[in-house]
C-alpha positions, 0 to 999 in steps of 0.5 A: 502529488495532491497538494491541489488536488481538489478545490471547488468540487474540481481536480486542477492537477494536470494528468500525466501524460506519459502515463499508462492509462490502460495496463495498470486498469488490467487485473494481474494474477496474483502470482506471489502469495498464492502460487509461489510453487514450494514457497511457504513464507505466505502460508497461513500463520502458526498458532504461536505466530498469529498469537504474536500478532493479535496480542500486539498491544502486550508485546515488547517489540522492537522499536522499528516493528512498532513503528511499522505496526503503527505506521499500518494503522494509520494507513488503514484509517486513511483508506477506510476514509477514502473507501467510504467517500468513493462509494459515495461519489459512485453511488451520487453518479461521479459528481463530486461534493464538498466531502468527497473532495476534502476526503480525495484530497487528503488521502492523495496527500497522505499517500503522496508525503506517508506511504511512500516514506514507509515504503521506502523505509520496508523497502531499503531498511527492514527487507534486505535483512529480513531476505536474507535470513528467509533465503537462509531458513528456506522460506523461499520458492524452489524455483531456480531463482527463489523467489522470497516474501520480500519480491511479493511486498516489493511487487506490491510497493510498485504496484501502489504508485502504478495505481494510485497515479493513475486514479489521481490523474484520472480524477484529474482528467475527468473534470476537465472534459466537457462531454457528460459521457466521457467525463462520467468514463473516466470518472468509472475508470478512476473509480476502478483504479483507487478501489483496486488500490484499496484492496492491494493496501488491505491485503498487503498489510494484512500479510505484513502484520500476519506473516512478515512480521513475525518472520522477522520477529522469529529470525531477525536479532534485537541488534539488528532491530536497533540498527534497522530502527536508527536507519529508518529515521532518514524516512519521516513517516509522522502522522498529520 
């Protein structure tokens, strides 16, 4: 997505032409952790549950739960570093620098070649399994079709590429328009859109490592766990 993201204090990348400018800038409600009628997969964890998280370092947990732990951490050390650079450009009235581009750059290409690889990786390895046993267990909605953890992640999943190809061409399109007033638009817009994004991630790996994780802890087998960890190196999620 971002290899020429930023270079001269410029975007070069060419925004998207099909893409929706206007739908990913509205809020949505959040519909899924919060009013999940009957559903309690996002209640606050138990005592013994968030005990299995905050002691994560003394714990011998199964090898694809590791990696995802690990995968979370360098995606918040990531967003920290993209947080702070578009505070910066914000408060230096959308004019770019040599950090900042440096910084843009970097997250984009980590979003692009890393993200989306361990999303994929949640998505086709670890949450088909892990559904299952809520919808088993009855961690699920009461509605007529029940609704699972697993839709809300998912609903996350897609609303991360929504977001941050519309910041990335919107930062792409701002540089190239002329007029001051336009440009520092759609700068503002860009803005908005890579800050939303930094709170979904935030609050999405939060939920994972608070709640679904310890799900999958209390109802997934150690051979399934070893399973799960041989299919997810089709997905190349190193650290760079």
């Amino acid at each position: 997505m971002a290899s020429s993201l930023l270079c001269n204090q410029s975007i070069t990348m060419k925004p998207d032409k099909t893409l929706n400018l206007t739908d990913p800038l509205e809020r949505q409600q959040d519909h899924g952790l919060d009013n999940l009628q009957g559903c309690t997969p996002f209640d606050p964890p138990s005592a013994k549950e968030q005990a299995i998280v905050d002691d994560v370092a003394q714990l011998d947990f199964p090898v694809i739960i590791s990696q995802l732990f690990e995968e979370h951490k360098f995606a918040l050390s990531n967003t920290e570093m993209f947080e702070q650079a578009l505070v910066q450009f914000r408060e230096n009235n959308y004019t770019h620098t040599d950090q900042s581009n440096q910084v843009f750059a970097h997250f984009f290409r980590y979003f692009d070649a890393h993200l989306m690889a361990h999303n994929e990786k949640e998505d086709k390895v670890l949450f088909p399994i892990l559904e299952k046993y809520l919808l088993k267990h009855g961690e699920h909605s009461t509605a007529e079709i029940p609704t699972t953890a697993i839709d809300i992640m998912q609903d996350d999943h897609i609303r991360f590429i929504q977001l941050g190809a519309l910041s990335f061409n919107l930062f792409g399109l701002a540089t190239r328009l002329r007029d001051e007033a336009s440009r520092i638009f759609v700068h503002e817009q860009a803005y908005h859109a890579a800050r939303e994004l930094i709170e979904l991630l935030k609050l999405h790996i939060y939920r994972e490592d608070h709640t679904l994780f310890p799900l999958a802890l209390k109802y997934i087998s150690q051979t399934e766990f070893d399973e799960m960890e041989l299919q997810s190196r089709r997905f190349v999620t190193s650290n760079y």
